[in-house]
N, CA, C and O atoms as CSV, one atom per row, in Angstrom:
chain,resi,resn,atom,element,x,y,z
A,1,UNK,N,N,107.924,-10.508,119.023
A,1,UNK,CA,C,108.107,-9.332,118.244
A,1,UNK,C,C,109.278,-9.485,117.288
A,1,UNK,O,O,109.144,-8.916,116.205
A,2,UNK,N,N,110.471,-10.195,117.515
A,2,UNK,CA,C,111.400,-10.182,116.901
A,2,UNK,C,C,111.210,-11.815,116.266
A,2,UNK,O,O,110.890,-12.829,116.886
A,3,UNK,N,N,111.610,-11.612,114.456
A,3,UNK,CA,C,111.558,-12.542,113.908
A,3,UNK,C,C,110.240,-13.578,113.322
A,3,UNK,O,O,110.263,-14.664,112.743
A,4,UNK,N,N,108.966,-12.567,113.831
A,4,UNK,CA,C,108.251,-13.205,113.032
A,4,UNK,C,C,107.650,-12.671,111.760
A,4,UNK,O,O,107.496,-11.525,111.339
A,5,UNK,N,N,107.404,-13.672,111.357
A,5,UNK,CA,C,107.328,-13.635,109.590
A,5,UNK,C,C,105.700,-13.054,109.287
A,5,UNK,O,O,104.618,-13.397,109.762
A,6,UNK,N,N,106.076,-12.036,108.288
A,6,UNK,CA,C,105.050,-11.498,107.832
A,6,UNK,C,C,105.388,-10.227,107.423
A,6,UNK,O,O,106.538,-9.880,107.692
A,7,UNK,N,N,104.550,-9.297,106.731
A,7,UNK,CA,C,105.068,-7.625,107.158
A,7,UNK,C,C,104.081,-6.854,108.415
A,7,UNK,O,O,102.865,-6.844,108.608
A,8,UNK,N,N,104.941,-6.394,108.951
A,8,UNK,CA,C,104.429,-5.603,109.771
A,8,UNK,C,C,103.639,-4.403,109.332
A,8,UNK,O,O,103.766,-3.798,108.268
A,9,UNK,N,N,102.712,-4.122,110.419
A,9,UNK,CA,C,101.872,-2.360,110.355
A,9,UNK,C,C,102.736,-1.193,111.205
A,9,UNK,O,O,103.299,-1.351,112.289
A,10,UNK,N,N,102.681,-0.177,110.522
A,10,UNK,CA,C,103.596,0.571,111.833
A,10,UNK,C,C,102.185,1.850,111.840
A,10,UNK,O,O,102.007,2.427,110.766
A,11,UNK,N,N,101.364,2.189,112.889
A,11,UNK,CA,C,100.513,3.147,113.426
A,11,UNK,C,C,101.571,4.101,113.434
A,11,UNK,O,O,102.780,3.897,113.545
A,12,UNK,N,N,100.710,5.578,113.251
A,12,UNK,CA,C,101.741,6.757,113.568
A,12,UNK,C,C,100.718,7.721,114.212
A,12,UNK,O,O,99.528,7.611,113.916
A,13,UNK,N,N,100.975,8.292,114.739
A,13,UNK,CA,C,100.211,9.524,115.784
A,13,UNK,C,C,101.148,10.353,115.751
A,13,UNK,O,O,102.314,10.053,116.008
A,14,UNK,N,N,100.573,12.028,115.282
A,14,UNK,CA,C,101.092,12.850,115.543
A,14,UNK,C,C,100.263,13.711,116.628
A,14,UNK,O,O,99.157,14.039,116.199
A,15,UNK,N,N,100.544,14.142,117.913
A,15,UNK,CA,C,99.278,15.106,118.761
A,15,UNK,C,C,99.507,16.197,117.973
A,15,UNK,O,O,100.479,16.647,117.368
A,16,UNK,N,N,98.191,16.554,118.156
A,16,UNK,CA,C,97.596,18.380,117.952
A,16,UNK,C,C,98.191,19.198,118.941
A,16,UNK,O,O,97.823,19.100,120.112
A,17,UNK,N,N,99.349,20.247,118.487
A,17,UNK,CA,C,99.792,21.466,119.414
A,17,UNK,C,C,99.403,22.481,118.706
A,17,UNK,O,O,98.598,22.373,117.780
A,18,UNK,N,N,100.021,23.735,119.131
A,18,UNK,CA,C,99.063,25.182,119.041
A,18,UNK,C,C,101.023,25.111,118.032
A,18,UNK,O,O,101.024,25.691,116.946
A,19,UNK,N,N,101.872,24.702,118.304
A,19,UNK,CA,C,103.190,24.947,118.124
A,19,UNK,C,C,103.590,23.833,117.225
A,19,UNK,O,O,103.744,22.731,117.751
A,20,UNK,N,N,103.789,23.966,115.893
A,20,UNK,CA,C,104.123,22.851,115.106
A,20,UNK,C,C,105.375,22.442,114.826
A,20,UNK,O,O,105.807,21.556,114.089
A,21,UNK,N,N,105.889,23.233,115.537
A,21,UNK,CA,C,107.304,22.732,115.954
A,21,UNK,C,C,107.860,21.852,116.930
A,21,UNK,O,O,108.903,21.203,117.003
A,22,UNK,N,N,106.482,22.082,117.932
A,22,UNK,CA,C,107.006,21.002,118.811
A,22,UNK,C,C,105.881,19.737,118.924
A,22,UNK,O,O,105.450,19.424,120.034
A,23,UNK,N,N,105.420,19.005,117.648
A,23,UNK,CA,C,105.024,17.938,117.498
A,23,UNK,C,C,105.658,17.167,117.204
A,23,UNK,O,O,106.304,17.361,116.174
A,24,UNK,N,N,105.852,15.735,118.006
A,24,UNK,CA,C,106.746,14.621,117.954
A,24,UNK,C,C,105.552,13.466,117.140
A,24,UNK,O,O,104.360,13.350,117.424
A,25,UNK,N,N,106.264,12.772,116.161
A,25,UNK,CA,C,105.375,11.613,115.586
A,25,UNK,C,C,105.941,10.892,116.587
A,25,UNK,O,O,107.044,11.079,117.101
A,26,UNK,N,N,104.774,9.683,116.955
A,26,UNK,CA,C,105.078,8.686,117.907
A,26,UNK,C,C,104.229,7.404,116.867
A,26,UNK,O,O,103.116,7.553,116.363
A,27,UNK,N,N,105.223,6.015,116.728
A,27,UNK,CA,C,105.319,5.335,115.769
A,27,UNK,C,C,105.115,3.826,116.845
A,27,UNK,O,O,105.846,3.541,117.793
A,28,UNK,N,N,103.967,3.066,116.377
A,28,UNK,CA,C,103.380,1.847,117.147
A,28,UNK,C,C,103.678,0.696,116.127
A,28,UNK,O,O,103.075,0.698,115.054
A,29,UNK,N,N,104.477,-0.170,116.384
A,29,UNK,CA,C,104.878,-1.610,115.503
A,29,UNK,C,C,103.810,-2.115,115.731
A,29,UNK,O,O,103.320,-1.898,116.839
A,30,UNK,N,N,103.151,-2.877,114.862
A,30,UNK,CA,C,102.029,-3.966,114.972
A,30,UNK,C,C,102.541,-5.011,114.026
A,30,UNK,O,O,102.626,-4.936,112.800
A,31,UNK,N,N,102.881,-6.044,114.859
A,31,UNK,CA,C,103.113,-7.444,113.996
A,31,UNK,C,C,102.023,-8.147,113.416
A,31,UNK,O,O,100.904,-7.719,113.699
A,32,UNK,N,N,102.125,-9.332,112.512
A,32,UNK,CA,C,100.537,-9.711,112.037
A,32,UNK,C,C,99.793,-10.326,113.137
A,32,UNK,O,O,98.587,-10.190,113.340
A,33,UNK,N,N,100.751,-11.126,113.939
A,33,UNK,CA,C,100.095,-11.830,115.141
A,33,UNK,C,C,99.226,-10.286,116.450
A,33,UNK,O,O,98.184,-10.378,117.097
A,34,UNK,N,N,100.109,-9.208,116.376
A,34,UNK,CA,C,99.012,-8.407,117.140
A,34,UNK,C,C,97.890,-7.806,116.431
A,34,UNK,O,O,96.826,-7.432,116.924
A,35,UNK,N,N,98.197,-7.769,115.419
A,35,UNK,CA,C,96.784,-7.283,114.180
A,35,UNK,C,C,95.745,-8.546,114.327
A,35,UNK,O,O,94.546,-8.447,114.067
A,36,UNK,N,N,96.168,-9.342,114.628
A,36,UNK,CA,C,94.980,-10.927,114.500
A,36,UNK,C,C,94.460,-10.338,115.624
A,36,UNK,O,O,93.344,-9.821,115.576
A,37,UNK,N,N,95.296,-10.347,116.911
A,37,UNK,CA,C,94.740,-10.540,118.210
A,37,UNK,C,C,93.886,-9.331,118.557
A,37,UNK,O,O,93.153,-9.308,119.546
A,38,UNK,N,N,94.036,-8.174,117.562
A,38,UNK,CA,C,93.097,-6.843,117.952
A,38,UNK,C,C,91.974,-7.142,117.145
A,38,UNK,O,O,90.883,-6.589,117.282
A,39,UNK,N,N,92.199,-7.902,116.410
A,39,UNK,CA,C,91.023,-7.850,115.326
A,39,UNK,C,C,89.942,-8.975,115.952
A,39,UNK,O,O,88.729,-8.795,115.846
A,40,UNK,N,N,90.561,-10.258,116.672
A,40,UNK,CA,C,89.892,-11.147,117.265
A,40,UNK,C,C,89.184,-10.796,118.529
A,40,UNK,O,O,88.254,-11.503,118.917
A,41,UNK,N,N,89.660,-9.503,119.346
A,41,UNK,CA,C,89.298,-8.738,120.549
A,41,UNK,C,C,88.234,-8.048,120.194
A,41,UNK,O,O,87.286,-7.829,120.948
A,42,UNK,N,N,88.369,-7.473,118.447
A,42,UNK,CA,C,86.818,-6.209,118.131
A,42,UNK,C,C,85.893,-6.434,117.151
A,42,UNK,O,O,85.000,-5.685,116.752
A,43,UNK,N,N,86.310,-7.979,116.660
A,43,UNK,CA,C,85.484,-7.795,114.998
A,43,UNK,C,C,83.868,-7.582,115.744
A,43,UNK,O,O,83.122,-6.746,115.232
A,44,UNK,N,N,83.476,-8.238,116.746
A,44,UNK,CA,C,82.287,-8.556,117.072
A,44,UNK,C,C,81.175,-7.369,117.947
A,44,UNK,O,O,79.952,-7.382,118.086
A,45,UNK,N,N,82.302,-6.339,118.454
A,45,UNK,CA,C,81.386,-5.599,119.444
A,45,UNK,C,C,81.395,-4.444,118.781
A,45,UNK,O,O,82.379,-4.065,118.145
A,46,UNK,N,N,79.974,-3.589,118.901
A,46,UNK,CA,C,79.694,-2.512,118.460
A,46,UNK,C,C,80.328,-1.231,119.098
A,46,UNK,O,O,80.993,-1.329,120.130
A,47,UNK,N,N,80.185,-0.403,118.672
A,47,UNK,CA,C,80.740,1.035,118.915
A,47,UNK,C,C,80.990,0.871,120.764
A,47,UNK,O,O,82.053,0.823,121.382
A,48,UNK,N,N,79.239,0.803,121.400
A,48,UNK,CA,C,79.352,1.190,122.472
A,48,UNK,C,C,80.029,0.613,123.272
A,48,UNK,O,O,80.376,1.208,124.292
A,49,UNK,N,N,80.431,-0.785,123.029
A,49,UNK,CA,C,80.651,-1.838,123.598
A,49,UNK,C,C,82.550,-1.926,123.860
A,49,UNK,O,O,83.172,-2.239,124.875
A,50,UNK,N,N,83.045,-1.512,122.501
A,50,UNK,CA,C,84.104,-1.067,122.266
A,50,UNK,C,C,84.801,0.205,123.394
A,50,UNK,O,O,85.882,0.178,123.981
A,51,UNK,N,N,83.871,1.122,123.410
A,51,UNK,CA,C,83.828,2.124,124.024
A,51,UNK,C,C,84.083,2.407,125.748
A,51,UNK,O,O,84.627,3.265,126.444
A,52,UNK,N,N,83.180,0.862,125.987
A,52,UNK,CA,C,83.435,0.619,127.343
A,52,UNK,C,C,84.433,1.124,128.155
A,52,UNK,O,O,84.273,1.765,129.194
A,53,UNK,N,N,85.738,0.717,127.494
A,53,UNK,CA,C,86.827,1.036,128.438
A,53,UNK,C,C,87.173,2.478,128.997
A,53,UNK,O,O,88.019,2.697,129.864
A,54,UNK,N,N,86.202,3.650,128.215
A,54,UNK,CA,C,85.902,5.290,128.937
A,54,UNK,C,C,85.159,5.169,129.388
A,54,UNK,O,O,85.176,5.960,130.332
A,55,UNK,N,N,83.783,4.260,129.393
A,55,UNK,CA,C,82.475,4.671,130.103
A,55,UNK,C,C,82.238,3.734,130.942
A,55,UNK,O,O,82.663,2.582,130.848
A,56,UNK,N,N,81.569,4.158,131.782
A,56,UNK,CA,C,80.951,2.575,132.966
A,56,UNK,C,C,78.954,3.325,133.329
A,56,UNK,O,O,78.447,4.447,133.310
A,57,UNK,N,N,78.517,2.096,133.575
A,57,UNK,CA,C,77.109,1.848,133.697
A,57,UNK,C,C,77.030,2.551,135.010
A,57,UNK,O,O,77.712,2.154,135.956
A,58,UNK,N,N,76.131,3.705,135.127
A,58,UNK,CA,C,75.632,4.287,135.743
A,58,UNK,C,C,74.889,3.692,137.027
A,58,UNK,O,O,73.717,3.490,136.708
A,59,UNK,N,N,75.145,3.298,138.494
A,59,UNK,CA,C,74.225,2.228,139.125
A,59,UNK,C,C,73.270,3.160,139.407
A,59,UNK,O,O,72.396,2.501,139.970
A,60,UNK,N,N,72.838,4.510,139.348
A,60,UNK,CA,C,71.707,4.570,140.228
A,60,UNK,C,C,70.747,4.486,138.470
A,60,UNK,O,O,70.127,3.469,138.160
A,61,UNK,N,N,70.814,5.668,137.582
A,61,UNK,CA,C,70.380,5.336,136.251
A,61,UNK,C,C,70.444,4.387,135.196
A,61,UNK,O,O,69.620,4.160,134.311
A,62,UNK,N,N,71.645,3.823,135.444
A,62,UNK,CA,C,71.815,3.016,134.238
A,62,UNK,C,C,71.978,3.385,132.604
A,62,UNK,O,O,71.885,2.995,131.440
A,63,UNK,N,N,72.208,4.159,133.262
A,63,UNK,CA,C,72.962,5.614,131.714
A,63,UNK,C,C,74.084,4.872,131.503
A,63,UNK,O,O,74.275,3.865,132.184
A,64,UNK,N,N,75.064,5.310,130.436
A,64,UNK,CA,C,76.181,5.567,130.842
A,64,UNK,C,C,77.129,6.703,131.281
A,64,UNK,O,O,76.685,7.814,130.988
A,65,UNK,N,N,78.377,6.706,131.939
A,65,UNK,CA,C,78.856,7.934,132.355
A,65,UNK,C,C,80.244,7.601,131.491
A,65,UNK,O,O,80.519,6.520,130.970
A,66,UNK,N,N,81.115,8.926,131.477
A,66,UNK,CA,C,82.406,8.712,131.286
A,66,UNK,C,C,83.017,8.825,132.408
A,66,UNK,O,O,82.529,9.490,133.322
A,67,UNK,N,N,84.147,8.213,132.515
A,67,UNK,CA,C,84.929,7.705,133.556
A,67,UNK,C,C,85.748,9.023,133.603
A,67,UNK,O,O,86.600,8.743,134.446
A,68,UNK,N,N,85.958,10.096,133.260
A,68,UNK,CA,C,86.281,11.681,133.961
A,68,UNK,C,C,85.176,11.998,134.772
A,68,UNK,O,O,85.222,12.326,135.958
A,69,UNK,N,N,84.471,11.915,134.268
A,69,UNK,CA,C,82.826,12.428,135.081
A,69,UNK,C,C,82.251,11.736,136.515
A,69,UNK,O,O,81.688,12.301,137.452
A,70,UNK,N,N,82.554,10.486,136.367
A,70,UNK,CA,C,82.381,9.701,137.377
A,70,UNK,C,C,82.589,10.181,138.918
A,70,UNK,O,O,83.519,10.783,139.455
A,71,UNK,N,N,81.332,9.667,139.427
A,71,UNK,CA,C,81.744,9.969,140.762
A,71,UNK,C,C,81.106,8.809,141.789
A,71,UNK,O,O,79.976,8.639,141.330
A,72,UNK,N,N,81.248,7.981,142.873
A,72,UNK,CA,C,80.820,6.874,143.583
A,72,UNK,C,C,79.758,7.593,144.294
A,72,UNK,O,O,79.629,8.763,144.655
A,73,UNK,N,N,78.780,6.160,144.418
A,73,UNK,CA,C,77.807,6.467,145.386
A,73,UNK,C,C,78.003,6.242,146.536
A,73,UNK,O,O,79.100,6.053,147.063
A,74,UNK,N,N,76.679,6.239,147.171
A,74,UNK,CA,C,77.230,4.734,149.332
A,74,UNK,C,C,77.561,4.244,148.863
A,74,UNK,O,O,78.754,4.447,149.091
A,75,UNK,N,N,77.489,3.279,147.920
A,75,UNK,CA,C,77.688,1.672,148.087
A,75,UNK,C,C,79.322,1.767,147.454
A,75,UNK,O,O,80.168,0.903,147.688
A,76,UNK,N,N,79.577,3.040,146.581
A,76,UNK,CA,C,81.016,2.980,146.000
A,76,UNK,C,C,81.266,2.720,144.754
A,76,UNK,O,O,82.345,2.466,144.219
A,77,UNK,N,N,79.322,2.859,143.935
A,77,UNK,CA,C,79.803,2.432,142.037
A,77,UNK,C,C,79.718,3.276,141.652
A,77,UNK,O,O,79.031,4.091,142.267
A,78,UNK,N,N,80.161,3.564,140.753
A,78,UNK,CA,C,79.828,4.565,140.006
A,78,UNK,C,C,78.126,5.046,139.469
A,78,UNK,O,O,77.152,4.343,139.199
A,79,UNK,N,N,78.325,6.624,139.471
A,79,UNK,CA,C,77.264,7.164,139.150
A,79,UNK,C,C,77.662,8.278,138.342
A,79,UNK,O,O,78.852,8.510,138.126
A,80,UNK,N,N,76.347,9.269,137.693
A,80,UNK,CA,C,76.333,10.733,137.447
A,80,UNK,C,C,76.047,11.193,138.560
A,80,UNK,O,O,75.364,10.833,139.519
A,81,UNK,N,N,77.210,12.784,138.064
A,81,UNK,CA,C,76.764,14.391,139.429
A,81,UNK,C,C,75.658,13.910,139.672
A,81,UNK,O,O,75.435,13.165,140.626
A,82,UNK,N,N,74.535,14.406,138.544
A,82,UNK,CA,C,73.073,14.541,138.989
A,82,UNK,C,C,72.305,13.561,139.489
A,82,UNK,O,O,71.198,13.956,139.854
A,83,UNK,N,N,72.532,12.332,139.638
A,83,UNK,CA,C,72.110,11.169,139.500
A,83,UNK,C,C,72.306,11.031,141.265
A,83,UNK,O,O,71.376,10.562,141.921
A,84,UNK,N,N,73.867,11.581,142.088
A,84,UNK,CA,C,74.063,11.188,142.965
A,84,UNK,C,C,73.081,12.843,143.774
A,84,UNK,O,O,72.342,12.804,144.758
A,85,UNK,N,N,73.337,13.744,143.173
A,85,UNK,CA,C,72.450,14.321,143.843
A,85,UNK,C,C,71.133,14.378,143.755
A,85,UNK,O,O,70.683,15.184,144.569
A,86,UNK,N,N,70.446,13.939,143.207
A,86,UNK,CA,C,69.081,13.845,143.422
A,86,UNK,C,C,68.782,12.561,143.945
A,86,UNK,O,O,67.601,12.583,144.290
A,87,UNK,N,N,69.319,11.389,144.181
A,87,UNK,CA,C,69.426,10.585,145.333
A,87,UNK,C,C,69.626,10.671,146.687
A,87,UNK,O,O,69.094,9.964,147.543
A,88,UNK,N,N,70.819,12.025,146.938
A,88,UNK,CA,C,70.987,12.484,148.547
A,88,UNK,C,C,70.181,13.641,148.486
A,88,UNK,O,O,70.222,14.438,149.423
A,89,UNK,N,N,69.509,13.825,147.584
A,89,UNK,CA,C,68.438,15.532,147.848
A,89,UNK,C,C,69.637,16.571,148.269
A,89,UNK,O,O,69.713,17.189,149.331
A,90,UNK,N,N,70.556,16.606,147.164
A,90,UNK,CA,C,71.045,17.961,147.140
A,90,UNK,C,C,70.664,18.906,146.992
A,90,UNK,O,O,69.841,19.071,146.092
A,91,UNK,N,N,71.069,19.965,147.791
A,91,UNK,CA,C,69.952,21.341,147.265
A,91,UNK,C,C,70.302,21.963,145.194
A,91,UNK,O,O,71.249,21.633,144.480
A,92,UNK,N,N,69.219,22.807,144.878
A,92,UNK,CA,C,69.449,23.145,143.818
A,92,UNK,C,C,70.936,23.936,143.666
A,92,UNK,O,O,71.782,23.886,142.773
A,93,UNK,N,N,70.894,24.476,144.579
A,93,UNK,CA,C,72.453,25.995,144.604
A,93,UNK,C,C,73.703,24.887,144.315
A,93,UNK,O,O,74.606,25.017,143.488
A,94,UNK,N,N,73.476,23.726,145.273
A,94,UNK,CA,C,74.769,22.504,144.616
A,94,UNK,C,C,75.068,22.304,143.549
A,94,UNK,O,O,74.205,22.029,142.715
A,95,UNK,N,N,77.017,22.412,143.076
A,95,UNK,CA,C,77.444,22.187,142.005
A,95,UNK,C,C,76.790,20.750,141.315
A,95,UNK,O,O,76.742,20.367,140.146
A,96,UNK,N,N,76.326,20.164,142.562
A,96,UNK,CA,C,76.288,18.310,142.198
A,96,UNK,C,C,75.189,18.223,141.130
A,96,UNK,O,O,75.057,17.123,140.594
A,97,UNK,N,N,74.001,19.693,140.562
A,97,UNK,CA,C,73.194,19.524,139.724
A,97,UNK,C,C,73.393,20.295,138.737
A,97,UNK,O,O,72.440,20.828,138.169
A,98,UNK,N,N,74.836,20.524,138.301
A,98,UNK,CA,C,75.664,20.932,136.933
A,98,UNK,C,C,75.528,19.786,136.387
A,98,UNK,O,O,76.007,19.573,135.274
């Protein structure tokens, strides 16, 4: 990070508050060598693929789920609510078929 040659990128993020007073900019150095290495990590994969790192493959469907949503089956992989309840025959009144 220190001393190599090139110009740097600096990323900036400001979050969305209800209070614009209390938004902090938060400021990300990117040297050229980490701009190569992100660019060599994504030129090639598409959206979904990219995306991966929120979602994981559904084992009983093979959907995908987001990884908030997620919940394990028996075996312990991930699945969907609905996916795991209509595998254990949850009743309908169960949240598990929201």
């Amino acid at each position: 990070m220190n001393g190599e040659e090139g110009q740097d990128w600096v990323l900036t993020y400001t979050p969305e508050k209800r209070d614009s007073d209390d938004r902090e900019k938060v400021l990300v150095r990117l040297t050229p060598r980490a701009l190569h290495e992100l660019y060599i990590e994504i030129k090639d994969l598409d959206v979904e693929t990219r995306q991966m790192g929120h979602r994981v493959e559904c084992d009983l469907c093979g959907g995908m789920v987001d990884l908030d949503r997620v919940i394990p089956n028996a075996r312990g992989e991930a699945c969907h609510k609905h996916c795991w309840a209509e595998y254990t025959g949850a009743p309908e009144w169960s949240s598990a078929h929201v």
